[in-house]
C-alpha positions in Angstrom: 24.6 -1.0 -8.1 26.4 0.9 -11.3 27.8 -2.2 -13.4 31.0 -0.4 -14.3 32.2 -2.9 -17.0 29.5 -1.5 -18.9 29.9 2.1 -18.8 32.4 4.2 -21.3 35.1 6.2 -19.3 33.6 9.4 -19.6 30.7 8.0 -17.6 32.9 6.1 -15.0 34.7 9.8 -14.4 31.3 11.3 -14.1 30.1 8.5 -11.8 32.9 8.6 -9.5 31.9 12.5 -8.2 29.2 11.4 -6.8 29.5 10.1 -3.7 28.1 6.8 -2.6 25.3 8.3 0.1 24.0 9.8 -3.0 24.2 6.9 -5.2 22.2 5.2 -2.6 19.8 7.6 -2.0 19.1 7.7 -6.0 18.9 4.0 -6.4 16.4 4.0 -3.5 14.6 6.9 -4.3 14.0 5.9 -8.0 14.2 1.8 -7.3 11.4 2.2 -4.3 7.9 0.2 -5.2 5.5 2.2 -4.1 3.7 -0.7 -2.1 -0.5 0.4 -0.9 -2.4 -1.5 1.7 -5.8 -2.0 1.4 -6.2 0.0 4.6 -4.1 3.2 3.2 -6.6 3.2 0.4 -9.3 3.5 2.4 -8.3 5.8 4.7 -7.4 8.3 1.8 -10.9 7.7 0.1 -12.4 8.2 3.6 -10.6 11.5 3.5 -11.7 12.9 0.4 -15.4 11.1 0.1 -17.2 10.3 3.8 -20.4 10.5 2.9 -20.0 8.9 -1.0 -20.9 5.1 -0.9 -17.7 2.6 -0.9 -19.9 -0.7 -0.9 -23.9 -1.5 -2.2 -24.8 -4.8 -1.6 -28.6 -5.2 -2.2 -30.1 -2.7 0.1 -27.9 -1.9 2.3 -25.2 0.9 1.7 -22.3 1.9 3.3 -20.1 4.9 3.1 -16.4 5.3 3.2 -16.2 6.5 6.4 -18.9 3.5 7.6 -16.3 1.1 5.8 -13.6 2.4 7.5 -15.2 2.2 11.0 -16.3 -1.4 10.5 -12.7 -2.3 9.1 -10.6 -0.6 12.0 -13.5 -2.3 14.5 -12.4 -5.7 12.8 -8.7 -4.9 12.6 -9.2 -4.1 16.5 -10.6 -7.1 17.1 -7.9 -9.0 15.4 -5.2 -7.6 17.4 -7.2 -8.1 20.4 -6.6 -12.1 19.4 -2.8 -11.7 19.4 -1.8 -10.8 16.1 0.6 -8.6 15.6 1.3 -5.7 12.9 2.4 -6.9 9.6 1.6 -11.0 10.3 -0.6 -12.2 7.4 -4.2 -13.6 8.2 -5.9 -15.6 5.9 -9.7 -14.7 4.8 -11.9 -17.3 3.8 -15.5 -16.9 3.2 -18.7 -17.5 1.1 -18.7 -16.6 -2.9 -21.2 -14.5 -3.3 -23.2 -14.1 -6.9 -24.8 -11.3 -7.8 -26.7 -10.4 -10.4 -26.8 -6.6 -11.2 
């Protein structure tokens, strides 16, 4: 919130005509952190590429909208075993090292 101590009296005046719905809506609007998920990432580049590849590894190729599939069959899977939207599920597996 609006630290009043700080602010001259011409600014306190003008703060006080606005009304506190809009000084929350402000603070929220202009505060947010715009916060991504991997999966809202794909989805968009699913949207606007299908068919451009997403993931080469060695010969094999796959294409946004292959990714996506795959994920959302993994995701299914997952919630299949109980977890529930938003829990946090670890990931561990192999290094990889490529050369290219």
């Amino acid at each position: 919130m609006v630290d009043w101590k700080l602010l001259s009296e011409p600014d306190r005046s003008r703060y006080q005509t606005i009304n506190r719905e809009n000084v929350e809506f402000l603070l929220n609007r202009y505060n947010r952190v715009n916060r991504w998920v991997i999966a809202d990432i794909l989805r968009r580049s699913r949207y606007r590429f299908p068919d451009k590849p997403a993931v080469v590894f060695g010969d094999r190729t796959l294409t946004y909208a292959a990714l996506e599939d795959d994920c959302n069959r993994v995701a299914n899977s997952i919630l299949g075993l109980g977890v529930a939207r938003f829990d946090r599920v670890a990931i561990l597996a192999h290094n990889t090292s490529t050369t290219f």
